[in-house]
C-alpha positions as CSV (number, residue, x, y, z in Angstrom):
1,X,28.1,-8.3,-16.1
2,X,30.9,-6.3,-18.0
3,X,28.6,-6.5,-21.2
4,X,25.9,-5.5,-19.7
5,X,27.1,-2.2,-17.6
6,X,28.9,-1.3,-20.9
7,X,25.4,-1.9,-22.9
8,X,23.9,0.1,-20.0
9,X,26.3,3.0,-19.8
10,X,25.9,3.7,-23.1
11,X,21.9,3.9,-22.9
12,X,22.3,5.7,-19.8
13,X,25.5,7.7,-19.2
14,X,28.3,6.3,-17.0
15,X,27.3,8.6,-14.4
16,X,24.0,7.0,-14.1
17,X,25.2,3.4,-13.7
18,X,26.6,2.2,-10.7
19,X,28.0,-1.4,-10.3
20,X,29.0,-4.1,-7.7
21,X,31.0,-2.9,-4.4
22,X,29.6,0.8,-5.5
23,X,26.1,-0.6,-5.0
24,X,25.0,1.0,-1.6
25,X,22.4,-1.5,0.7
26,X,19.3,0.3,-0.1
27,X,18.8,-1.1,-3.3
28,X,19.5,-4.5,-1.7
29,X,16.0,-4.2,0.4
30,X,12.9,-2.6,1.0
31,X,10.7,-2.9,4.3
32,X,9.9,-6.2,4.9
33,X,10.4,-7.6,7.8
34,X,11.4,-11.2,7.3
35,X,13.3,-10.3,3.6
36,X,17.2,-10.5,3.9
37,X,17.5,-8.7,1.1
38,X,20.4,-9.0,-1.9
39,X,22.5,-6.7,-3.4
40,X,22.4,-6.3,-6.9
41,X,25.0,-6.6,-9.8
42,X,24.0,-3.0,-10.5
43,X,21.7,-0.3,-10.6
44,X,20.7,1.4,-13.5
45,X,19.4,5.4,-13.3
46,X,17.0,5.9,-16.8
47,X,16.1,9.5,-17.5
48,X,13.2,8.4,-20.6
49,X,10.8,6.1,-21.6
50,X,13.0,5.5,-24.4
51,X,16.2,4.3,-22.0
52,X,13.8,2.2,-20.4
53,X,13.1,0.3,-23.5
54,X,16.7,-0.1,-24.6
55,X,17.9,-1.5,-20.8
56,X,14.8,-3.5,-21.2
57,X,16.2,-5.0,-24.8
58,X,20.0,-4.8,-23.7
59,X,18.3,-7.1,-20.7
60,X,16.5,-9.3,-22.8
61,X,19.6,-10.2,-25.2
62,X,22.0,-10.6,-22.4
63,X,19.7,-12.5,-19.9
64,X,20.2,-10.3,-17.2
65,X,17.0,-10.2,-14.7
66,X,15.7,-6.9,-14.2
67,X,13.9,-5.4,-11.0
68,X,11.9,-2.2,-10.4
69,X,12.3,0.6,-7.6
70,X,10.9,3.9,-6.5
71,X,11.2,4.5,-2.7
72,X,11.9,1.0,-1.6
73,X,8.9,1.6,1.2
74,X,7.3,-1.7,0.1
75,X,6.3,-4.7,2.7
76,X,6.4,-7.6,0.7
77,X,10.1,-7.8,-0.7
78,X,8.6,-7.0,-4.0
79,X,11.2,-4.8,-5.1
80,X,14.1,-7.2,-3.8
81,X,16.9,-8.3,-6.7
82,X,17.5,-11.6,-7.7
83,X,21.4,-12.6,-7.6
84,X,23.0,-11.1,-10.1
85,X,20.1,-8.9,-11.5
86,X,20.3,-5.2,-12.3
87,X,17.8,-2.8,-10.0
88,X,16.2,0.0,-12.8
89,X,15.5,2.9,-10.7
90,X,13.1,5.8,-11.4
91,X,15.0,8.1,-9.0
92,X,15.6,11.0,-12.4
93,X,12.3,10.1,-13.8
94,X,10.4,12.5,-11.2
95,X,8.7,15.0,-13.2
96,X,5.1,16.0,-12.7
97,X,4.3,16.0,-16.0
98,X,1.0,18.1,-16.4
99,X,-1.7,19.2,-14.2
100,X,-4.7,19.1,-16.3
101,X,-7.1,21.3,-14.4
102,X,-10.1,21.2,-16.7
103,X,-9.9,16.9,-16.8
104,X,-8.8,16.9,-13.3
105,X,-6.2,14.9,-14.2
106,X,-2.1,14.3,-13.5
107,X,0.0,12.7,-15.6
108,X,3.5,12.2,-13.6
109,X,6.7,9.9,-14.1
110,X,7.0,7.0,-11.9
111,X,9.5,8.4,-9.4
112,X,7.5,11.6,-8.2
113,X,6.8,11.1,-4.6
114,X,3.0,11.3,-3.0
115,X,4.3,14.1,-1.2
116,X,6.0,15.9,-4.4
117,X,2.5,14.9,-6.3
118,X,0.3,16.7,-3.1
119,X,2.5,20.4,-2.9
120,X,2.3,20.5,-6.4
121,X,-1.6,20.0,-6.6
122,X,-2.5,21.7,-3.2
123,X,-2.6,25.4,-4.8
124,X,-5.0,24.4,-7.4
125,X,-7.6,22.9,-4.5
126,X,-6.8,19.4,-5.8
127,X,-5.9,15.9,-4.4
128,X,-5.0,12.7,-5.3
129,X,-7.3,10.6,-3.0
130,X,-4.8,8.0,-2.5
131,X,-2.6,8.1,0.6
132,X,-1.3,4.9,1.5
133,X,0.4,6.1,4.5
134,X,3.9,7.0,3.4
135,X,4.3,10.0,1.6
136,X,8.2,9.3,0.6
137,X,6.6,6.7,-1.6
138,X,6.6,7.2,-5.4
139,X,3.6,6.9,-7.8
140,X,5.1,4.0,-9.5
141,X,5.7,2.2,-6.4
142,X,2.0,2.7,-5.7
143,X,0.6,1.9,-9.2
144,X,2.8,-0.8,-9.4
145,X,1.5,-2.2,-5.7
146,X,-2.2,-1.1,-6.3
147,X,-1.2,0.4,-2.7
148,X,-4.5,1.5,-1.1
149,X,-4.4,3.2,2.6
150,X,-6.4,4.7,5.4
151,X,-9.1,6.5,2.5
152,X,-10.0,3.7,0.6
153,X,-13.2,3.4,2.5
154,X,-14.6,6.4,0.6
155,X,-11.9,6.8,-2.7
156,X,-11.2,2.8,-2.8
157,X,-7.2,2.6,-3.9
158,X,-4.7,3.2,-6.9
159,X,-6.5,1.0,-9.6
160,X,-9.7,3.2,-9.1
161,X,-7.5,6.4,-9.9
162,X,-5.2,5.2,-13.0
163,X,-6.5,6.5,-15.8
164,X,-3.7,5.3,-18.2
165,X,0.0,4.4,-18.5
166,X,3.0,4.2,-20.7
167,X,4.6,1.2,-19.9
168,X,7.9,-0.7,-21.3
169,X,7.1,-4.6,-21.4
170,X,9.2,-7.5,-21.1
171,X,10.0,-7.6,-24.8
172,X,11.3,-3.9,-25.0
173,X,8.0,-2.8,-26.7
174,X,6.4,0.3,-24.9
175,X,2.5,1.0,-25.0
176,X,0.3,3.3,-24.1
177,X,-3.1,2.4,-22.0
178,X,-5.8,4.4,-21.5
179,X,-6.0,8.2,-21.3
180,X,-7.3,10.9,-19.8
181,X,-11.1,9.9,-19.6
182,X,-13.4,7.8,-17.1
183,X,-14.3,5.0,-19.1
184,X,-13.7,2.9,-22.6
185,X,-15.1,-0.2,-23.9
186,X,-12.5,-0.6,-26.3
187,X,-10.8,-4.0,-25.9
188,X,-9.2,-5.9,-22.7
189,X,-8.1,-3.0,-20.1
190,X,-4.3,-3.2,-19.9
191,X,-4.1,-0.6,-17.8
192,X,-5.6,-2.4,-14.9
193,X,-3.8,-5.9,-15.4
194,X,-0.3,-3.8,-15.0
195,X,-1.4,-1.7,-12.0
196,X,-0.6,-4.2,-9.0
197,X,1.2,-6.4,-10.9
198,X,4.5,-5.6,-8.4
199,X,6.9,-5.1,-12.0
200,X,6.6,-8.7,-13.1
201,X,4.9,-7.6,-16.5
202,X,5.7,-4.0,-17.3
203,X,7.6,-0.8,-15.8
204,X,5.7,2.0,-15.9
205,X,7.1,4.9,-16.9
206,X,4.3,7.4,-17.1
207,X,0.9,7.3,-15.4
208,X,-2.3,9.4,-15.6
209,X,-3.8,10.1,-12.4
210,X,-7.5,10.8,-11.7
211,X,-8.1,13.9,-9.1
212,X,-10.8,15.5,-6.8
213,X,-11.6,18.2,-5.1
214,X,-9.3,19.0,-2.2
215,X,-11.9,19.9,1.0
216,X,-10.9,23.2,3.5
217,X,-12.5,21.6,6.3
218,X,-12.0,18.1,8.7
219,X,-12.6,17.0,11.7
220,X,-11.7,13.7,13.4
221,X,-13.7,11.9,16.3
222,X,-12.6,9.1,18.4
223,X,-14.5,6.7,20.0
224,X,-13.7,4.0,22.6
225,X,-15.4,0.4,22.6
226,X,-15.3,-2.2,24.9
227,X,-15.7,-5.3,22.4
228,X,-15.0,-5.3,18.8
229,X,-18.1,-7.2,18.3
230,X,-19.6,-3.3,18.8
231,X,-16.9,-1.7,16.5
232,X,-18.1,-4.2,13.6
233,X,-21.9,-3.4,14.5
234,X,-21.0,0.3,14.3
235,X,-19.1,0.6,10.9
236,X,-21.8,-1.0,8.4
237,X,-24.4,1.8,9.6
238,X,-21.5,4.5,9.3
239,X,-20.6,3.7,6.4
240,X,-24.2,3.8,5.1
241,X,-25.4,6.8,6.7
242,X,-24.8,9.2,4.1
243,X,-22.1,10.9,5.8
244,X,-19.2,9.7,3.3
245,X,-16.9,9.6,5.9
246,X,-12.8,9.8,4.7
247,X,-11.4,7.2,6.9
248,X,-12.9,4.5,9.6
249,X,-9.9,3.2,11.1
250,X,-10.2,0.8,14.3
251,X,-6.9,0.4,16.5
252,X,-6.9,-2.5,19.1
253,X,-5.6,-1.0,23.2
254,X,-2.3,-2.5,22.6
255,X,-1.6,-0.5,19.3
256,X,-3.2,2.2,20.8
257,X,-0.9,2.7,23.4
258,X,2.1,2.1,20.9
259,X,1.5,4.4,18.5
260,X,0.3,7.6,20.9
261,X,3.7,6.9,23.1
262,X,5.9,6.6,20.2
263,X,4.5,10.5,18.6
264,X,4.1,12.0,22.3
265,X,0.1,12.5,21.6
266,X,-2.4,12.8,24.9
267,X,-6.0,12.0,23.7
268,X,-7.4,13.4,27.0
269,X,-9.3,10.6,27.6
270,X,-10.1,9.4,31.4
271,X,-9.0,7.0,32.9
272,X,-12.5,5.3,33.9
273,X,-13.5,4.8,29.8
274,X,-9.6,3.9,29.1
275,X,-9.4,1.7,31.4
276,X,-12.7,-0.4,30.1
277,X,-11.6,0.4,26.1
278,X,-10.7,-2.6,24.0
279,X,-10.0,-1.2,20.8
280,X,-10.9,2.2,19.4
281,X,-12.8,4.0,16.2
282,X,-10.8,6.7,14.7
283,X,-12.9,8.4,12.2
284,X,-12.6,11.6,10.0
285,X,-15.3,13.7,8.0
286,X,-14.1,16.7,5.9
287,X,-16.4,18.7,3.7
288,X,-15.8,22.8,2.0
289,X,-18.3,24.3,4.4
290,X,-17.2,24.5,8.3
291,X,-21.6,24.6,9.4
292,X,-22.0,21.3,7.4
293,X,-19.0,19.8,8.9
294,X,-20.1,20.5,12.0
295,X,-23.7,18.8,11.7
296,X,-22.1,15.9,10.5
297,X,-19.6,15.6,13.2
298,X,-22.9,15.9,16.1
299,X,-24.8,13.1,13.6
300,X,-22.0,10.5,13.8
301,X,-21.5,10.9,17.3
302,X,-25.3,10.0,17.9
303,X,-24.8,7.1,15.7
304,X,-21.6,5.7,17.5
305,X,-23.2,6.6,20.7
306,X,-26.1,4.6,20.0
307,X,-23.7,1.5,19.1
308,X,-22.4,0.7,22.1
309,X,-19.5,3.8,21.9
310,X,-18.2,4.3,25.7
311,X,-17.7,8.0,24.7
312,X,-17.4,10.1,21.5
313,X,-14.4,12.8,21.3
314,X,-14.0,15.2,18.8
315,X,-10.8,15.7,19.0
316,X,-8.9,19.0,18.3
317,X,-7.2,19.6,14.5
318,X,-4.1,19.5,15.7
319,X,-4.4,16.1,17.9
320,X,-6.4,14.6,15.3
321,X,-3.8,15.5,12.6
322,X,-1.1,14.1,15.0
323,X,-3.1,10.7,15.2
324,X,-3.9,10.3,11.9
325,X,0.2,10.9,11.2
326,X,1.2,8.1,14.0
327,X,-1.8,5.5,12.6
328,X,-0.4,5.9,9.2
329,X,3.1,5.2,10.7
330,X,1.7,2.5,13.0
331,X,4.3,0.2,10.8
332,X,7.7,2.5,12.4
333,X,5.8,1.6,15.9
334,X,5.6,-1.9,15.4
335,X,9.2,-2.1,13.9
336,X,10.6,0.1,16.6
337,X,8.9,-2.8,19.5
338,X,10.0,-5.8,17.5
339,X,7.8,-6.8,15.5
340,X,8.8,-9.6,13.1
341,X,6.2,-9.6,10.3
342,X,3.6,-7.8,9.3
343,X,0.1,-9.0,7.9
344,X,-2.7,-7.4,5.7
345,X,-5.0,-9.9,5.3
346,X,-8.2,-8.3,4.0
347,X,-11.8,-10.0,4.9
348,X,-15.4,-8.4,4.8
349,X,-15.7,-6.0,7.4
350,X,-18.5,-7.6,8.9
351,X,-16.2,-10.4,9.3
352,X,-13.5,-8.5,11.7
353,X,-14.1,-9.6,15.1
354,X,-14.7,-12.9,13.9
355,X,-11.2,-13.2,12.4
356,X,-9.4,-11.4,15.1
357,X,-11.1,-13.9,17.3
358,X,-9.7,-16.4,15.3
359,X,-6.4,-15.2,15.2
360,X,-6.2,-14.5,19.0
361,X,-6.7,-18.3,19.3
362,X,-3.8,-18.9,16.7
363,X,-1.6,-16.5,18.4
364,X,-2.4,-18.2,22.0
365,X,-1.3,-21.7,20.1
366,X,2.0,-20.8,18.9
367,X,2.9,-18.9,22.4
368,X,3.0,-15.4,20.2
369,X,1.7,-12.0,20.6
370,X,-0.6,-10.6,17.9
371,X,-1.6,-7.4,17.3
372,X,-2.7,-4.4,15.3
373,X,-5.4,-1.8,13.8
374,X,-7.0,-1.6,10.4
375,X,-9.3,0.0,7.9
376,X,-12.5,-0.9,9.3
377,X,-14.0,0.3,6.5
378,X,-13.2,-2.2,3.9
379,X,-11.9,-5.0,6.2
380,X,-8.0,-4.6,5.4
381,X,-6.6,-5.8,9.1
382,X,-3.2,-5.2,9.7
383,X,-1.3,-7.2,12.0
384,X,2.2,-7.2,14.2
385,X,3.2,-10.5,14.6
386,X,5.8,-10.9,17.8
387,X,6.8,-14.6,17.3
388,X,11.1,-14.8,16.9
389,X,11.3,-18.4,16.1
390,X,10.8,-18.8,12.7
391,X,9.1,-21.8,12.4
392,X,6.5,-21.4,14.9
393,X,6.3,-18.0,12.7
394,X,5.9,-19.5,9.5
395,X,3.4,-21.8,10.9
396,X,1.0,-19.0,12.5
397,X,1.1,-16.7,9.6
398,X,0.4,-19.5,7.2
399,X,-2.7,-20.5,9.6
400,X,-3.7,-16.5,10.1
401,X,-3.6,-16.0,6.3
402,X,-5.4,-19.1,5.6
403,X,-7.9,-17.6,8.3
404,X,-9.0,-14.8,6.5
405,X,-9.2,-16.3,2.9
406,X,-11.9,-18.7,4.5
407,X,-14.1,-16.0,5.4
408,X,-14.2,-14.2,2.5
409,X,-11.4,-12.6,2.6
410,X,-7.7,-12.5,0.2
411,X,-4.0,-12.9,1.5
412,X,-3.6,-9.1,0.9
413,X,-5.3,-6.0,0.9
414,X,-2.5,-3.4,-0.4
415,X,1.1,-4.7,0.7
416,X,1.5,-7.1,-2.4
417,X,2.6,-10.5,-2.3
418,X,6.0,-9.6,-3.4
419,X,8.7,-12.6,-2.4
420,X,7.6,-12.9,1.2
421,X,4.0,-14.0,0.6
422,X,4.2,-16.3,-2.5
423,X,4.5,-19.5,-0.6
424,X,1.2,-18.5,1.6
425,X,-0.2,-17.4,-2.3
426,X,0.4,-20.7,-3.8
427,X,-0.8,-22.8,-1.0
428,X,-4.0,-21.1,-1.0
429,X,-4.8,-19.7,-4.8
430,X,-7.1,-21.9,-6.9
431,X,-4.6,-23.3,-9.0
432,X,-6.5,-22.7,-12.5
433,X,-6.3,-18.7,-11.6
434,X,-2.4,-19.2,-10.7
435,X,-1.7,-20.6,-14.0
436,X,-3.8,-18.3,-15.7
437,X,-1.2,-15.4,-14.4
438,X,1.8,-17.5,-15.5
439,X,0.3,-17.2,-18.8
440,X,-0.1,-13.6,-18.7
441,X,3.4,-13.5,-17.3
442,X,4.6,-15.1,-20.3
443,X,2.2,-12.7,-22.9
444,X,3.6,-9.7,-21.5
445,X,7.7,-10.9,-20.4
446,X,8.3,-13.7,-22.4
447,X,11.7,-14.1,-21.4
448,X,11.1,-13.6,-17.8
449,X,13.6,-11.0,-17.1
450,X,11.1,-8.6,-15.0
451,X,11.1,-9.0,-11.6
452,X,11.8,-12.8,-11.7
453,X,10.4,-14.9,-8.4
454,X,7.8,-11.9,-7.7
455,X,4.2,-13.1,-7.0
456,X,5.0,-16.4,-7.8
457,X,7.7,-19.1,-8.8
């Protein structure tokens, strides 16, 4: 480790290289649950594409492992260091590059923040579409997580928004993928093989985002159900109504209750439809022109109505804004009770109650509690597991997990596999496909120095 934080400082600067006892905690961790974490040898600061390169080829002639972070808001231990590795963080490379109005396009360094990104773009009447539901997290974080979020149901999630990338591979070689246009038939599309690869075969150092029109107006509704079986009749009929609705978001009672408690929020709703609620439908319409907004808003509260909705509640900005904020930080909620891990299985929507059924059955097994809220809109079901032993853990997420890939439906919808989830990935995963990646692994990071142990062994 002496030869490498001397090859390191001089790429770098001493003052951008901090090693062993130095090494605060953060960069030991992210937000897993069950991840114990482990400190690194060091951690590395690049300011260029061009450092990145050289730590990558200092890496690759010394051995070292190397591992990516932005914010460190990850759930999946993806961004947890191997013993002995060196953590390459993008904390100086946070400039917004360019804000290309005409393309509507940004091109931004991997440590800008979603928040940083939505200021900057705001005054123009832009937005990037993807909001995953932390705003401290950076755009590399997300690009390399293909994070996804409460609007995926109309704007899908990060791969459908990269437009291109400057990345450093495993060799020390840096490329440049894509550009700022829509489509390209020229050859395999590197861009979208690095984007949720969790830094196993690239670090990106530069991406090109794809924008949209930032709408003046919202509005969000909130309707109670007694059954989920309703909720899941409700959403494909939603979804296909024309409307284009932003979000569709379902939130069982339990999480409910959580999550309004924990931000102070009073919905106003009686007692007499509360008390007979089983889960809720949070969904939000925005649009440029109030009169429209408002005719949408009376059309989907017909349609809920006339699925089984115990009520319909428009709710005002400010409450809906303040529920919005506490669903998208329904993970602190969980935390705060206990929780002790966290799923995102993702399964056909029309699939939901079938698979929460399902797991209910599971949870009752192992003697656990299970709970949670989603994106009903594209099937993404996030769940609080409450189970401290870790076996009888391991065995019910293993069996939830293995749930939702037999209806359809994939181990994760936008936290990553990361180190946590590998073992549930490799019991599962056809093993053709799984080799296939090792492959591709190899291709791109032939010495395996990037991000070691992620995805797979």
């Amino acid at each position: 480790m002496t030869a490498a934080s001397e090859a390191l400082s001089r790429i770098v600067g001493q003052g951008n290289i901090t090693v062993g006892d130095a090494v605060g905690d953060d960069y030991a961790h992210d937000e897993c649950l069950t991840s114990p974490g482990c400190l690194p040898a060091a951690v590395v600061r690049p300011g260029t594409t061009a450092e990145v390169a050289a730590i990558v080829r200092s890496a690759v002639e010394l051995g070292v492992p190397l591992t990516a972070r932005g914010s460190g808001t990850g759930l999946s231990g993806a961004c947890v260091p191997v013993p002995g590795g060196i953590v390459v963080s993008f904390e100086r490379m946070d400039a917004i590059l360019d804000i290309d109005i005409a393309n509507h396009v940004a091109v931004v360094q991997p440590g800008v923040t979603l928040d940083e990104l939505d200021q900057a773009l705001a005054p123009h009447g832009l937005v990037y579409p993807v909001f995953p539901g932390e705003l401290s997290a950076t755009l590399g974080g997300n690009v390399a997580t293909n994070a996804g979020g409460m609007r995926a149901v109309r704007h899908g999630v990060t791969r459908h928004h990269v437009l291109g990338l400057e990345a450093v591979l495993g060799t020390g070689e840096t490329i440049r993928t894509g550009g700022r246009f829509v489509k390209a038939t020229a050859g395999y599309d590197l861009t979208q093989l690095i984007v949720g690869s969790e830094g196993t075969l690239a670090l990106v150092c530069e991406a090109t985002l794809r924008l949209a029109p930032r709408p003046d107006h919202a509005v969000t509704l909130l309707a109670p159900f007694a059954t989920l079986d309703e909720i899941a009749t409700a959403v494909p009929p939603l979804v296909a109504s024309g409307l284009a609705p932003l979000m569709i978001e379902y939130i069982d009672m339990i999480s409910m209750a959580g999550i309004t408690a924990n931000a102070g929020i009073e919905l106003g709703i009686p007692s007499e439809i509360g008390d007979r609620a089983l889960a809720y439908l949070v969904v939000v319409l925005d649009s440029h022109r109030a009169d429209s907004l408002a005719e949408d808003a009376e059309s989907l509260a017909l349609l809920l109505d006339g699925r089984g909705a115990l009520d319909v509640y428009v709710l005002p900005p400010t409450t809906g804004t303040q529920l919005i904020e506490a669903r998208e930080h329904a993970f602190w909620s969980a935390k705060a009770a206990g929780a002790d891990d966290i799923i995102d299985v993702v399964v056909p929507r029309a699939s939901i109650p079938a698979y929460l059924s399902q797991v209910a059955e599971l949870a009752t097994g192992t003697e656990s509690m299970v709970v949670g809220c989603g994106h009903a809109g594209d099937g993404n079901v996030h769940l609080s597991v409450f189970q401290p032993d870790p076996s009888r853990r391991h065995e019910l997420v293993a069996a939830v997990i293995a749930a939702g890939v037999r209806l359809g439906g994939a181990v994760s919808g936008e936290h990553g596999i990361g180190r946590e989830k590998k073992e549930y990935l490799a019991a599962i995963e056809d093993p053709a496909k799984m080799e296939l990646m090792r492959r591709i692994k190899e291709a791109f990071d032939p010495g395996n120095i990037l991000n070691p142990g992620a995805i797979f062994d």
